[in-house]
ROMARMAR-99712 format. One line per field, with one value per residue (C-alpha): residue number from 1; residue in three letters; x, y, z. Coordinates in steps of 0.1 Angstrom, whole numbers, plus 5000, padded with zeros to 4 digits. Layout:
BEGIN
seq <- [NUM:...]
type <- [ALA:...]
c1 <- [X:...]
c2 <- [Y:...]
c3 <- [Z:...]
***
This chain:
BEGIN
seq <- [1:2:3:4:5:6:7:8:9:10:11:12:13:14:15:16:17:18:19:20:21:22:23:24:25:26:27:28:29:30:31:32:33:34:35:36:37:38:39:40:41:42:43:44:45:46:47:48:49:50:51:52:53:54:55:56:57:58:59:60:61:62:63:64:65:66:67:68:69:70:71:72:73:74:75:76:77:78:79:80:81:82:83:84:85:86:87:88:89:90:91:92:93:94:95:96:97:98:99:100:101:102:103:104:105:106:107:108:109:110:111:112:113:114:115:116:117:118:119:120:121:122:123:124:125:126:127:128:129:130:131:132:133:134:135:136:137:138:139:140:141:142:143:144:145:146:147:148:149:150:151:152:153:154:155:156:157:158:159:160:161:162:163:164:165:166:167:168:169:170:171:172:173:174:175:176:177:178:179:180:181:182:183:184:185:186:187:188:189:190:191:192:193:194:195:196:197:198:199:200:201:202]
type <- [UNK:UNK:UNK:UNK:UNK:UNK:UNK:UNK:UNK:UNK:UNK:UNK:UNK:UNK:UNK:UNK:UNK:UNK:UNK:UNK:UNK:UNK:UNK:UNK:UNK:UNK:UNK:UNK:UNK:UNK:UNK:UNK:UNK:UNK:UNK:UNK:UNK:UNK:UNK:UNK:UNK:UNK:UNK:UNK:UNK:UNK:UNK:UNK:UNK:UNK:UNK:UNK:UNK:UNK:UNK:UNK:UNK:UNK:UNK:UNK:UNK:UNK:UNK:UNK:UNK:UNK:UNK:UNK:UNK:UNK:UNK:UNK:UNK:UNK:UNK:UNK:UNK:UNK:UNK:UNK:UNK:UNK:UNK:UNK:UNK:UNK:UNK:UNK:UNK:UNK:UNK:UNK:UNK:UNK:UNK:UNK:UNK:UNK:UNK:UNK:UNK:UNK:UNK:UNK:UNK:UNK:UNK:UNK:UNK:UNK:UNK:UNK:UNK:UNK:UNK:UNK:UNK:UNK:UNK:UNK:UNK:UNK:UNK:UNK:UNK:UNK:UNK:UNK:UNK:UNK:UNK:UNK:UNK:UNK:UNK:UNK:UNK:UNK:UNK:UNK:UNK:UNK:UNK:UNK:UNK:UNK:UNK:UNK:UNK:UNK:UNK:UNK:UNK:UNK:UNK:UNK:UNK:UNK:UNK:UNK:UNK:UNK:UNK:UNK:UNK:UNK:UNK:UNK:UNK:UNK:UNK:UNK:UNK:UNK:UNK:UNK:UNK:UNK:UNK:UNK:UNK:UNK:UNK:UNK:UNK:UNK:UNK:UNK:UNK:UNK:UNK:UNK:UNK:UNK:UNK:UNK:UNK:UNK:UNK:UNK:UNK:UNK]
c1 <- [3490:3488:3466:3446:3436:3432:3405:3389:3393:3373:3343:3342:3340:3312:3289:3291:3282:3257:3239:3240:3221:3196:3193:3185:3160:3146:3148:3132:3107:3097:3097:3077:3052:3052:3047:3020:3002:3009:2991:2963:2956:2956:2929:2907:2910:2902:2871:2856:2863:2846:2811:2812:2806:2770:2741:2728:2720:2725:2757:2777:2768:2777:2810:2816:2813:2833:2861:2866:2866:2891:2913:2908:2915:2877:2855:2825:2810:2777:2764:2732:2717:2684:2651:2645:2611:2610:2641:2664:2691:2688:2716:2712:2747:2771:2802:2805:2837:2812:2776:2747:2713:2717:2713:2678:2676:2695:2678:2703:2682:2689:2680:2692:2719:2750:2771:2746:2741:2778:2781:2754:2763:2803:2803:2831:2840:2838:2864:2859:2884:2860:2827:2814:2818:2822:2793:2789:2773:2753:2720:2734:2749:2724:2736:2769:2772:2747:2770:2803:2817:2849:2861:2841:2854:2817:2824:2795:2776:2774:2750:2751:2756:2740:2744:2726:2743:2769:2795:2805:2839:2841:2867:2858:2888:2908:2903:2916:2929:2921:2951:2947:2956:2930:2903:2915:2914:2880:2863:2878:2864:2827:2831:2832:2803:2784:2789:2780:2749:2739:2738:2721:2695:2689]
c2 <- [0694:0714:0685:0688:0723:0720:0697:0720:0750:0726:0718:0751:0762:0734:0742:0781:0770:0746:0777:0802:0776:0776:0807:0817:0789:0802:0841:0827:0808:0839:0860:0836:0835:0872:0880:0854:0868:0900:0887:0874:0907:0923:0897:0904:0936:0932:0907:0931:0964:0947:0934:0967:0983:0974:0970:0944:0911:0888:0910:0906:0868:0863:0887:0866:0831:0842:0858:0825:0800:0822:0823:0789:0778:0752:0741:0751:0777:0772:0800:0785:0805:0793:0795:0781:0785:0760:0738:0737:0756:0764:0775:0813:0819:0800:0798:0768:0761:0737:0748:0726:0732:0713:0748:0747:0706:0718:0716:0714:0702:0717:0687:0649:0664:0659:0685:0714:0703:0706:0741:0755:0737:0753:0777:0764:0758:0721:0707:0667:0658:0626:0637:0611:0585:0608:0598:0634:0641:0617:0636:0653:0626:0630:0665:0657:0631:0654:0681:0659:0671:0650:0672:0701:0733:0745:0780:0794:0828:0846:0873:0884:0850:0833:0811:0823:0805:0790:0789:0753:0757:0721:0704:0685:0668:0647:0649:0683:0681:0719:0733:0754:0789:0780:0777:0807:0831:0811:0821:0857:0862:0846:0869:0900:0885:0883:0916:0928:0909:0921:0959:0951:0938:0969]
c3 <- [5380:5346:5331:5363:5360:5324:5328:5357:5333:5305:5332:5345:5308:5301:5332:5324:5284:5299:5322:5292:5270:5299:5302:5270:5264:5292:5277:5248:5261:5284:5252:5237:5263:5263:5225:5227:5256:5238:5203:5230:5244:5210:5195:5223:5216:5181:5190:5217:5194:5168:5189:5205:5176:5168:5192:5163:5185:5154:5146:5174:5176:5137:5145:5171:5154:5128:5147:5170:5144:5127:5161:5172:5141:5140:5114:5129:5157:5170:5198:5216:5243:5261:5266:5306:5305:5277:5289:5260:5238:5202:5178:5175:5156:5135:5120:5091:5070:5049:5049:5058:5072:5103:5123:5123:5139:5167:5202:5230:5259:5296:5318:5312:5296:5314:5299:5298:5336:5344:5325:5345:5380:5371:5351:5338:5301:5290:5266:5255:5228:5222:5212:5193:5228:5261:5281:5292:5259:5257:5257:5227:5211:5177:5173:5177:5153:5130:5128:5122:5154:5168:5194:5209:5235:5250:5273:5288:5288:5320:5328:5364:5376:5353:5324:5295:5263:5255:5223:5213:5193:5170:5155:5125:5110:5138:5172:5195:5225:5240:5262:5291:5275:5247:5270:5291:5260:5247:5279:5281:5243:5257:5288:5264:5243:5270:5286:5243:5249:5279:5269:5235:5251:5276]
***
């Protein structure tokens, strides 16, 4: 009976050892996801402090190529926003770890181009971790293969209910696959950017 209740005492002991360690991976992992949400919030912050303070157009477009390359941790930042009348995008803003002069070739056209045509049907943020072969870019393919760009994170530009621009975030070295919180904070940055916009233009 003692060797009984020894071993009983030994699982009882294991299973409570067993629930702490859960527990506290799971304390961790909340404090984790807390001090990160926390280090989110303050970057936003930072971001929308920093395009608030200038009524400068080019400013708060150059602050804010800058500031997300240096978040999302990218090669290369490219802001288009859109002329409808003439159907097509051009590169307004830019963020490059390795200059070029590719800026002025770009012309992101509106129609035949599937992604641009799924931004603006959604007005959802696109993230292809293939660039160089996803058939959604396509209509963009010499740009993409212009700029070096393996994978690419594009969030829109919303003006009352509109899509105005949009910020293409590109990784250049191997190719990204872009989690979910990345292109939460990505759109919450562009959602400031656009409000920014929005009054410097009034």
């Amino acid at each position: 009976g003692q060797e009984i209740a020894t071993y009983q005492l030994l699982a009882e002991l294991a299973v409570s050892a067993l629930e702490n360690a859960q527990l506290y991976q799971e304390t961790c992992q909340h404090a984790m996801g807390l001090e990160q949400r926390t280090s989110r919030l303050a970057l936003v912050n930072q971001i929308s402090t920093a395009i608030n303070s200038t009524l400068d157009l080019d400013q708060i477009l150059q602050i804010t190529a800058n500031q997300m390359a240096r978040t999302f941790e990218v090669g290369q930042v490219g802001i288009v926003l859109f002329d409808k009348q003439q159907g097509y995008g051009s590169l307004v803003a830019q963020y490059q770890q390795v200059q070029d002069d590719t800026a002025k070739q770009v012309r992101i056209p509106l129609a035949g181009n599937s992604s641009m045509e799924r931004i603006l049907a959604t007005k959802q943020p696109l993230a292809i971790a293939d660039a160089r072969r996803d058939p959604l870019l396509a209509g963009i393919r010499d740009v993409i293969k212009m700029r070096g760009i393996k994978s690419i994170l594009i969030v829109p530009l919303i003006i009352k209910g509109e899509v105005v621009g949009t910020i293409g975030l590109d990784e250049l070295d191997t190719p990204r696959v872009f989690s979910a919180e990345e292109i939460e904070l990505a759109q919450t940055i562009a959602n400031q950017v656009a409000s920014a916009i929005e009054n410097a233009r009034l």
